[in-house]
C-alpha positions as CSV (number, residue, x, y, z in Angstrom):
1,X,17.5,56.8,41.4
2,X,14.8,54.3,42.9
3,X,12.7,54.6,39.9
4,X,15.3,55.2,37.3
5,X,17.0,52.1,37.9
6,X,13.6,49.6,38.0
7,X,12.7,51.1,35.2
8,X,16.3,51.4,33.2
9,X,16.5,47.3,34.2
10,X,13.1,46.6,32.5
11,X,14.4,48.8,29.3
12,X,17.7,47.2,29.2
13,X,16.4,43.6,29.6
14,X,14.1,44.7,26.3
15,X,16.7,46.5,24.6
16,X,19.1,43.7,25.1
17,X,16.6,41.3,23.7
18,X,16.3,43.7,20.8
19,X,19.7,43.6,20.4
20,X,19.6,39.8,20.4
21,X,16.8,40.2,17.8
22,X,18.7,42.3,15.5
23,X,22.0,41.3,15.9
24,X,20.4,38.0,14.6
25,X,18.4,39.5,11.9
26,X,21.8,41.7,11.0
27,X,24.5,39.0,11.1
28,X,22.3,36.0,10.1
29,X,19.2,36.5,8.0
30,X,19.6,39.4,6.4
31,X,23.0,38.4,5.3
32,X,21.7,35.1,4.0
33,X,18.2,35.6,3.2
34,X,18.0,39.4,1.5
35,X,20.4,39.9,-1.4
36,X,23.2,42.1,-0.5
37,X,21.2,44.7,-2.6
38,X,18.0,45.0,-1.0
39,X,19.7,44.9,2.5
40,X,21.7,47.8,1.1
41,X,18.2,49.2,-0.3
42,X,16.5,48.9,3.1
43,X,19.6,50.5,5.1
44,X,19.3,53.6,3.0
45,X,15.9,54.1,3.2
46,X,15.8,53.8,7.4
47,X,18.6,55.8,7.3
48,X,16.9,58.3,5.1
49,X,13.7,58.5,7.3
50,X,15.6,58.8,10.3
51,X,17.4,62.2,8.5
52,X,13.4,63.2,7.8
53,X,12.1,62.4,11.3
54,X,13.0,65.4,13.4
55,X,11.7,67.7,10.7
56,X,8.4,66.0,10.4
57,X,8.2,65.7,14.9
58,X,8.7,69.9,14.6
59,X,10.8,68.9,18.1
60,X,7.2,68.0,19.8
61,X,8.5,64.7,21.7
62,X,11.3,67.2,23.2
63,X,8.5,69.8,23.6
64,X,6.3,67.1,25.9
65,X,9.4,66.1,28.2
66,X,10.7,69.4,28.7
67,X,7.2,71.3,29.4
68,X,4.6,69.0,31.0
69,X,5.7,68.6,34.6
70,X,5.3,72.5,34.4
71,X,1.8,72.4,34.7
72,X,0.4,71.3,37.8
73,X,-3.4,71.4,36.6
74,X,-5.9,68.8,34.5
75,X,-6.8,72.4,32.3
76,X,-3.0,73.2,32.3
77,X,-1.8,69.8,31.0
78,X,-5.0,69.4,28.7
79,X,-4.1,72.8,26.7
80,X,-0.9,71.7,26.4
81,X,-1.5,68.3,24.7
82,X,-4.1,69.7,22.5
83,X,-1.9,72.4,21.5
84,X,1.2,70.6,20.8
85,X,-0.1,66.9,19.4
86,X,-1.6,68.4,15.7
87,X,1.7,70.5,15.6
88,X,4.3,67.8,13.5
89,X,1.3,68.1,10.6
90,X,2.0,71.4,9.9
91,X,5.5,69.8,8.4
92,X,4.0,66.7,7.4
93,X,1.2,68.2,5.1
94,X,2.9,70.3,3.6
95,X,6.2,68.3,3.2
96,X,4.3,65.2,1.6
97,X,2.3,67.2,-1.1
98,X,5.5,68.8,-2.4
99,X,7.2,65.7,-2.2
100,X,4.1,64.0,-4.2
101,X,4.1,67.0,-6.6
102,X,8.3,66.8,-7.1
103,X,7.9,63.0,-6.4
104,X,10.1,62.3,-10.1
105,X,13.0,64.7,-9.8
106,X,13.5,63.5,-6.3
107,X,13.7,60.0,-6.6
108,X,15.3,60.2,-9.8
109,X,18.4,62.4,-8.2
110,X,18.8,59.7,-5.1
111,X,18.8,56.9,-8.0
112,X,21.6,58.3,-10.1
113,X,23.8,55.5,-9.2
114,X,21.6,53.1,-8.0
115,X,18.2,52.6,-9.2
116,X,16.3,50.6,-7.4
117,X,16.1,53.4,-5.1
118,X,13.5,55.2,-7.3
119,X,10.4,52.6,-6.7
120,X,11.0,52.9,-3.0
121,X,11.3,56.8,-2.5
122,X,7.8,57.3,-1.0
123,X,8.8,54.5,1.4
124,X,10.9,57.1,3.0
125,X,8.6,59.8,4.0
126,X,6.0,56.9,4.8
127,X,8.3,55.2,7.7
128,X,9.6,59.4,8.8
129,X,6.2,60.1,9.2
130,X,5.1,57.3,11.3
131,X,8.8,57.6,13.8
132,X,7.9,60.8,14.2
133,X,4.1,60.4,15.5
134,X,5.2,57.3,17.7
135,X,7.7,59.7,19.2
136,X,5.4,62.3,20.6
137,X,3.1,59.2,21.6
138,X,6.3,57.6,23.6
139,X,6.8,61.0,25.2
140,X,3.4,61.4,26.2
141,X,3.5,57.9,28.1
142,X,7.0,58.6,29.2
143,X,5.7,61.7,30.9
144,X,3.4,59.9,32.8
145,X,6.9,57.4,34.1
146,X,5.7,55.1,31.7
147,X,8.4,54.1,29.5
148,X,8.6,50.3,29.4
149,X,5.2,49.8,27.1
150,X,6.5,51.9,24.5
151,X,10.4,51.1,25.1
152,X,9.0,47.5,23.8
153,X,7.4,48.9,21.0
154,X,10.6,50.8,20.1
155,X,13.1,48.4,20.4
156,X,11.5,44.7,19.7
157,X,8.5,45.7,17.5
158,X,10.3,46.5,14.3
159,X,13.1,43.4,14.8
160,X,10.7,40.9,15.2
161,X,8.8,42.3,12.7
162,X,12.1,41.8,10.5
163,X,12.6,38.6,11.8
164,X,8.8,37.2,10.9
165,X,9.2,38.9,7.4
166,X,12.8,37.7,6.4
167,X,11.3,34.1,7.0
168,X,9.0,34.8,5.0
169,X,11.2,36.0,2.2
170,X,12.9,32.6,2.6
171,X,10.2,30.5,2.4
172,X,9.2,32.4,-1.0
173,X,5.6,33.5,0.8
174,X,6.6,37.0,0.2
175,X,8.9,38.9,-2.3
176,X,11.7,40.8,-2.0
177,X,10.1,44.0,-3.2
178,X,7.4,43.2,-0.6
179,X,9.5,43.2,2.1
180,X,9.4,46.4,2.3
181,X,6.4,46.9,1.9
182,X,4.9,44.8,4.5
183,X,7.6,46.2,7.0
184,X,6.2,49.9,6.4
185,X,2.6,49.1,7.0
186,X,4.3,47.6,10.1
187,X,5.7,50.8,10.8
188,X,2.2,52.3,10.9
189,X,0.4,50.1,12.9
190,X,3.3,50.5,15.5
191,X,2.4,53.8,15.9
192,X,-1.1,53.3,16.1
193,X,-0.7,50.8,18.9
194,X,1.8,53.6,20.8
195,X,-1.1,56.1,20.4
196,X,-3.9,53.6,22.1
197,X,-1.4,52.9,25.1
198,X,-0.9,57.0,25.2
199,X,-4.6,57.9,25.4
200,X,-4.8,55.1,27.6
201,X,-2.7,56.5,30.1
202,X,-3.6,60.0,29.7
203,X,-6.9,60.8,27.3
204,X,-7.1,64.8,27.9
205,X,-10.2,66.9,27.0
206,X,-9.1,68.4,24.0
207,X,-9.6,72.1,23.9
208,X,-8.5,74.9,21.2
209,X,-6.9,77.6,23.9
210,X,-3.3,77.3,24.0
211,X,-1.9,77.6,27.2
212,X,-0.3,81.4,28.1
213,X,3.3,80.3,27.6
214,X,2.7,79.0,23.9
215,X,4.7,81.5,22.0
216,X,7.7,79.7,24.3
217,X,6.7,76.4,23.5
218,X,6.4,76.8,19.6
219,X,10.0,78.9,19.9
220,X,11.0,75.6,21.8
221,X,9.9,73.5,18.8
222,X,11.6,75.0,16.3
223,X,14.8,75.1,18.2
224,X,14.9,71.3,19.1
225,X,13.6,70.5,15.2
226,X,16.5,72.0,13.7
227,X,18.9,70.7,16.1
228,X,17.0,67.3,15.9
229,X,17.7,67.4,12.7
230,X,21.1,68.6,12.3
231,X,21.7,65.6,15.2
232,X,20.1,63.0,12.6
233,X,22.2,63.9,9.9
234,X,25.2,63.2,12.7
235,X,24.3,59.6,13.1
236,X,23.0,59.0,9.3
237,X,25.0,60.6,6.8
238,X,27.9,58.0,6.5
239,X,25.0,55.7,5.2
240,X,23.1,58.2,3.1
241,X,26.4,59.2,1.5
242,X,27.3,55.5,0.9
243,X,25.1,54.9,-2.6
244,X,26.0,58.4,-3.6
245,X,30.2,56.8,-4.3
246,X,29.3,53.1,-4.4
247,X,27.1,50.3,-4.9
248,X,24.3,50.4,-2.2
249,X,25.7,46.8,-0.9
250,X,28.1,48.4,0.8
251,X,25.8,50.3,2.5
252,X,24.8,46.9,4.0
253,X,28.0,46.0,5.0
254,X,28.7,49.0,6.8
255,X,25.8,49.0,9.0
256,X,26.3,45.7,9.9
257,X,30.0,47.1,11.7
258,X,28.1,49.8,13.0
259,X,25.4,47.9,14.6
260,X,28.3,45.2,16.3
261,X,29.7,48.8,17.5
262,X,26.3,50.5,18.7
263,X,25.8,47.6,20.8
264,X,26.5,48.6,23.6
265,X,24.5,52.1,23.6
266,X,21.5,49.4,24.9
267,X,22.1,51.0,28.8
268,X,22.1,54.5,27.6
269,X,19.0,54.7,26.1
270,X,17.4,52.6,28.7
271,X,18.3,54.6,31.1
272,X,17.5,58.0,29.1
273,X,13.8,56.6,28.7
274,X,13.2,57.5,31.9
275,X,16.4,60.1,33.2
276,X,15.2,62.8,30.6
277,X,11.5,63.2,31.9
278,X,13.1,62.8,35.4
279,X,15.7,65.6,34.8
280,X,13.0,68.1,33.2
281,X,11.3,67.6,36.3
282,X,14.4,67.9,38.9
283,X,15.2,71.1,37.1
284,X,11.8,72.7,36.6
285,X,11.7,72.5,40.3
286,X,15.0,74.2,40.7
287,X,16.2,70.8,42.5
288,X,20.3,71.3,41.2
289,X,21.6,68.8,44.0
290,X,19.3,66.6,43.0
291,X,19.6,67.1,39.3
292,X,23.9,66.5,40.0
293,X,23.4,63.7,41.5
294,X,21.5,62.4,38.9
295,X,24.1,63.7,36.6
296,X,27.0,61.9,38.9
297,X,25.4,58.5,39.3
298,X,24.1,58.3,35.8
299,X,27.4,58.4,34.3
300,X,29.2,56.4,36.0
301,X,26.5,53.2,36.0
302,X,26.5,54.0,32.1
303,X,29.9,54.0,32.1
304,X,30.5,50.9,34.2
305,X,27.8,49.1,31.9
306,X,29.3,50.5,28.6
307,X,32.8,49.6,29.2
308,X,32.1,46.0,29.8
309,X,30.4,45.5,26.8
310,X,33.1,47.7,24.6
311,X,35.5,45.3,26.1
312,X,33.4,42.2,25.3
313,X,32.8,43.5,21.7
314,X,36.5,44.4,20.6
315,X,38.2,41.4,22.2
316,X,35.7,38.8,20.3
317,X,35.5,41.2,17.1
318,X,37.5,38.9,14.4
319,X,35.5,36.3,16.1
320,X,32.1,38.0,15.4
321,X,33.5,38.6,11.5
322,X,34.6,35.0,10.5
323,X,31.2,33.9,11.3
324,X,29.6,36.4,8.8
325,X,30.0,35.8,5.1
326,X,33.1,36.9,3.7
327,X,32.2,40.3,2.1
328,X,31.2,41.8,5.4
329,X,34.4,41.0,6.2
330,X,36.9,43.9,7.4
331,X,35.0,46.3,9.7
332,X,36.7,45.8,13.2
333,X,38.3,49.1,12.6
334,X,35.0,50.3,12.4
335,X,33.7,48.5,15.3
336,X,36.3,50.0,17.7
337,X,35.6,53.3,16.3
338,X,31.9,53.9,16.6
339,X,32.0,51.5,20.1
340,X,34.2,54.1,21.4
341,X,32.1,56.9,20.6
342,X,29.1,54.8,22.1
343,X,30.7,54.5,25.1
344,X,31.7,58.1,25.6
345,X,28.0,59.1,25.0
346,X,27.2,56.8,27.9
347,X,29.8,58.3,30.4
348,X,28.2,61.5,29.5
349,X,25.2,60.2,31.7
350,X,22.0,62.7,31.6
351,X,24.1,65.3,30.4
352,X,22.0,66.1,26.9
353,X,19.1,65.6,29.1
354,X,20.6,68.9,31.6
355,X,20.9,71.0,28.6
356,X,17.8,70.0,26.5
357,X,15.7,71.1,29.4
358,X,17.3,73.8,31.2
359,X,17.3,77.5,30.3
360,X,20.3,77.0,28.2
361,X,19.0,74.7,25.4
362,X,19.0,77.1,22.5
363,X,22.8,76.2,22.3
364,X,21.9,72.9,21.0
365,X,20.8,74.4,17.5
366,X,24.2,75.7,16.8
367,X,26.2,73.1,18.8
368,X,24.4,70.9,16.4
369,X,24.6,72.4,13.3
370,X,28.4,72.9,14.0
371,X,28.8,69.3,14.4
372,X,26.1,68.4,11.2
373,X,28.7,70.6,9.2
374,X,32.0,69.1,10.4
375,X,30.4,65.2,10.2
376,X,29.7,66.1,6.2
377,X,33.1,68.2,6.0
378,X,35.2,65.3,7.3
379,X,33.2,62.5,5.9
380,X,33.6,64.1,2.0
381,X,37.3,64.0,2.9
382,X,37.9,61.1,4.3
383,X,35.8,59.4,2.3
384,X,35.6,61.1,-1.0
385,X,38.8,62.8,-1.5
386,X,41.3,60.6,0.7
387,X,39.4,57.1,-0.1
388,X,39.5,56.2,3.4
389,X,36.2,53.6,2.7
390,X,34.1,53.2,5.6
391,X,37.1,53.3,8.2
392,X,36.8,57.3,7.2
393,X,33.1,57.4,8.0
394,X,33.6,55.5,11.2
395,X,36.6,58.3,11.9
396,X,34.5,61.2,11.0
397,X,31.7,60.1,13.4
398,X,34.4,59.9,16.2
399,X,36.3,62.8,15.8
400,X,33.1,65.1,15.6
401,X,31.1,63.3,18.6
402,X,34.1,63.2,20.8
403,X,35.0,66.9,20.6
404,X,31.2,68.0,20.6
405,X,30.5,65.8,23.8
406,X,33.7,67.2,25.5
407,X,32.5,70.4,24.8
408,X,29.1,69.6,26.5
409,X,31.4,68.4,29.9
410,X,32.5,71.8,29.4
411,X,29.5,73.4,29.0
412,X,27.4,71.9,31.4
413,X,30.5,73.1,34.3
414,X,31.0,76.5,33.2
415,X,26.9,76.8,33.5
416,X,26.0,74.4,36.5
417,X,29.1,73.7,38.4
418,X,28.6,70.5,37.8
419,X,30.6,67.7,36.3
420,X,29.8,63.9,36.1
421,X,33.8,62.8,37.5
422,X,34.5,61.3,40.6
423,X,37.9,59.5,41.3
424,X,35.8,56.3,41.1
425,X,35.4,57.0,37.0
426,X,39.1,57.5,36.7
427,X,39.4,54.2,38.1
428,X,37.0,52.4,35.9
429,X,38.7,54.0,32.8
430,X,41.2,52.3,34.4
431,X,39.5,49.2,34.6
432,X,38.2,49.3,30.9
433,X,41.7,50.0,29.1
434,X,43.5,47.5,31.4
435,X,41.1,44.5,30.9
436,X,40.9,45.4,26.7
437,X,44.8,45.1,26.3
438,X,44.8,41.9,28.7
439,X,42.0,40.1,26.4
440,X,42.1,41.9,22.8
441,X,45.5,40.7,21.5
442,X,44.9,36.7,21.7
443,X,42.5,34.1,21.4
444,X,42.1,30.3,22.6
445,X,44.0,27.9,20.5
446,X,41.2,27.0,18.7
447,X,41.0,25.5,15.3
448,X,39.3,24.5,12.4
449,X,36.3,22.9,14.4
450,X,33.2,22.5,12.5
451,X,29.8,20.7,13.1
452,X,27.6,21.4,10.1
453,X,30.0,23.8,8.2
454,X,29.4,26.3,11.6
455,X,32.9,27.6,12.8
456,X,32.3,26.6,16.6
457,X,35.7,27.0,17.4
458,X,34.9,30.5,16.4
459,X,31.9,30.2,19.3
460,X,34.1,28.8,21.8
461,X,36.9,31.2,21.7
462,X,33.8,33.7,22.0
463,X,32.3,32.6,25.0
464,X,35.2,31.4,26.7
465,X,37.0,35.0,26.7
466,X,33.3,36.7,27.3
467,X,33.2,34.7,30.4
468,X,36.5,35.2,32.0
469,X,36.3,38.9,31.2
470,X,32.9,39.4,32.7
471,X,34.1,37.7,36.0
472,X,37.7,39.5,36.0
473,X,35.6,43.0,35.1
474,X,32.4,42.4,38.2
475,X,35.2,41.2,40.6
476,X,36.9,44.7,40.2
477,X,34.0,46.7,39.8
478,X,32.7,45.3,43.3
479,X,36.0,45.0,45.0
480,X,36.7,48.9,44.4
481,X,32.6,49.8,44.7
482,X,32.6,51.8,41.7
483,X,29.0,52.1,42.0
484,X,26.9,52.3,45.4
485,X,23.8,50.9,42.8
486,X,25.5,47.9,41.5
487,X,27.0,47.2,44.9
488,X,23.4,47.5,46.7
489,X,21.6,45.1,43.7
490,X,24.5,42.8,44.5
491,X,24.2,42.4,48.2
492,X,20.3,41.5,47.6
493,X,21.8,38.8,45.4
494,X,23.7,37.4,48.2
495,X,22.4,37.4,51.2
């Protein structure tokens, strides 16, 4: 775990600060400088791209992390990367000439009840186009165990960018309408920059022979796209379904919920940057104890990580709403929700990462699709037919993720003998649901403290209860050494 953990703490400092970056941009300046509108505009259309993304990729990002550390030659690796890298435009060409040819009837269909979508349609393929490309460049880098470059490019780029632009939206240098534009050139010279720090890593000599095992990669590809894709429409389909019922301003307010609940996912994919290529490689060399090990520690450093910051969240969420303006108002139900499912994922550890790569990864594309269908099953009911408003999204996207990611404990037992509990992650459930009751149900005494019109009583209570539950929570995670890896950094803290 040497490498995974230097690593994962360079990703989580810079996903953290992206956090920080967005979670201003999110509660602050988009909310005060981008009409509710064009917030709700801008939601959609990310959202939108990210549904587009995997289809465009053709799975190659997946296809690079699972297959490369099975080639142990220059000529080997070279074949590989020449064959795979031109493989997402065989999608993207074709997809974007239809799209320009049917370019009316589509934008006119997503702007029935809302249409200011129908200027911005091409803005969607645009930013899916560029995600995917900067994917298969961050996998060729992560490949190399280089994940921090491009982990900055991922998760600060694009917020700052935000940042700089919603300034200038304020100070009237830029539109509204070319806020979006600006932010999807960004979009493309972030993936030009990922492709310069790729080739700078790794340039190969590009060659037309395909390596022998081709036929398995491309069979690969089209797996993972379809599952990719069925697993985009899982975490985007509450938003793309949101301008379909209402005004597109709600879509804004929902995703502000959701990003106060996806907070603390920040660990996960810090540590995934580097665990998946890791894992491929463990299990291409048939290393199992070392790949269970992985498995074991991973989820229970996620977990440890996860739960604090689900606890923080939920026990300072009305907090976090009263300083918002008042129609965000209303989404702690939601926050709970998609946190929980956050944190589940995280206790999971590498366990996507065991499947995706091993032998048994074609049950991903039914898996997914299984859950794709239930996610749009359950959020038409809830949300459609039993007018549950966003609380039904938020219910939908818990119900499916935590049966599916139960079923992949299962899976990955029945198949590997291998499961990620110890008696030290009954404990830190333990931990987690004891500390959220103790903190969640009061709050300082607090009241009606302003300094220009800023609620800081509401900042106080905040960082007064953050504070005594982080010291409460590290004092029982060390005192029961939950993790050997938190216990060791600690010790070099201390002597």
């Amino acid at each position: 775990m040497g490498i995974v953990l230097k690593q994962s703490f360079k990703n989580t400092l810079f996903i953290y600060l992206g956090f920080l970056i967005g979670g201003i941009n999110t509660l602050f300046l988009y909310t005060r400088f981008l009409e509710d509108e064009y917030y709700g505009l801008v939601t959609f259309l990310l959202s939108t791209s990210n549904i587009l993304m995997p289809l465009i990729a053709l799975g190659v990002h997946h296809t690079i992390i699972k297959f490369y550390s099975s080639y142990f030659t220059k000529i080997e690796q070279d074949k590989f990367l020449s064959s795979v890298l031109f493989l997402p435009l065989l999608v993207a060409i074709p997809m974007g000439y239809f799209g320009n040819l049917f370019y009316e009837e589509i934008s006119d269909y997503l702007s029935i009840n809302n249409p200011i979508i129908k200027n911005y349609t091409f803005v969607i393929y645009l930013i899916a186009f560029t995600c995917a490309y900067f994917e298969v460049f961050y996998a060729w880098a992560r490949v190399q165990f280089h994940s921090v470059f491009g982990n900055v490019l991922k998760e600060l780029w694009n917020r700052v960018v935000v940042m700089l632009l919603l300034f200038a939206v304020f100070f009237k240098w830029i539109s509204k309408e070319e806020f979006i534009y600006y932010l999807t050139g960004f979009y493309f010279l972030r993936m030009f920059v990922m492709m310069v720090y790729a080739f700078y890593l790794y340039f190969p000599k590009f060659t037309f022979s395909r390596p022998d095992n081709f036929a398995e990669i491309f069979r690969f590809s089209l797996y993972i796209i379809m599952a990719g894709s069925a697993g985009a429409i899982i975490l985007d389909i509450d938003k793309f379904m949101i301008p379909g019922k209402e005004a597109i301003q709600q879509a804004a307010y929902y995703s502000v919920a959701v990003f106060i609940g996806s907070f603390i996912e920040a660990p996960s994919r810090a540590m995934m940057n580097i665990l998946q290529p890791l894992t491929s490689k463990t299990l291409n060399e048939e290393n199992h104890t070392e790949v269970a090990s992985l498995y074991k520690k991973s989820s229970i450093n996620l977990l440890l990580i996860s739960g604090l910051f689900f606890v923080l969240i939920n026990a300072n969420v009305n907090q976090l709403f009263n300083l918002l303006p008042q129609q965000y108002a209303g989404g702690e139900l939601v926050v709970f929700m998609i946190s929980f499912v956050k944190m589940y994922n995280g206790f999971l550890g590498n366990n996507g990462a065991i499947i995706n790569n091993s032998q048994y990864y074609k049950i991903t594309l039914p898996y997914s699709f299984m859950m794709a269908i239930s996610v749009y099953a359950l959020n038409w009911l809830f949300y459609y037919k039993l007018e549950m408003g966003t609380d039904g999204l938020a219910l939908a996207t818990l119900i499916v993720i935590f049966f599916a990611n139960t079923g992949k404990i299962l899976f990955v037992k029945r198949k590997f003998s291998m499961n990620p509990f110890t008696y030290k992650s009954w404990l830190m459930i333990g931990i987690i649901m004891g500390i959220y009751v103790l903190f969640t149900f009061w709050d300082f005494p607090f009241h009606s403290l302003y300094i220009w019109k800023v609620p800081v009583h509401q900042m106080i209570n905040i960082l007064l209860k953050s504070i005594l539950i982080t010291i409460l929570y590290l004092y029982l995670v060390m005192k029961l050494n939950i993790s050997d890896e938190i216990t060791k950094l600690s010790k070099r803290f201390y002597k």
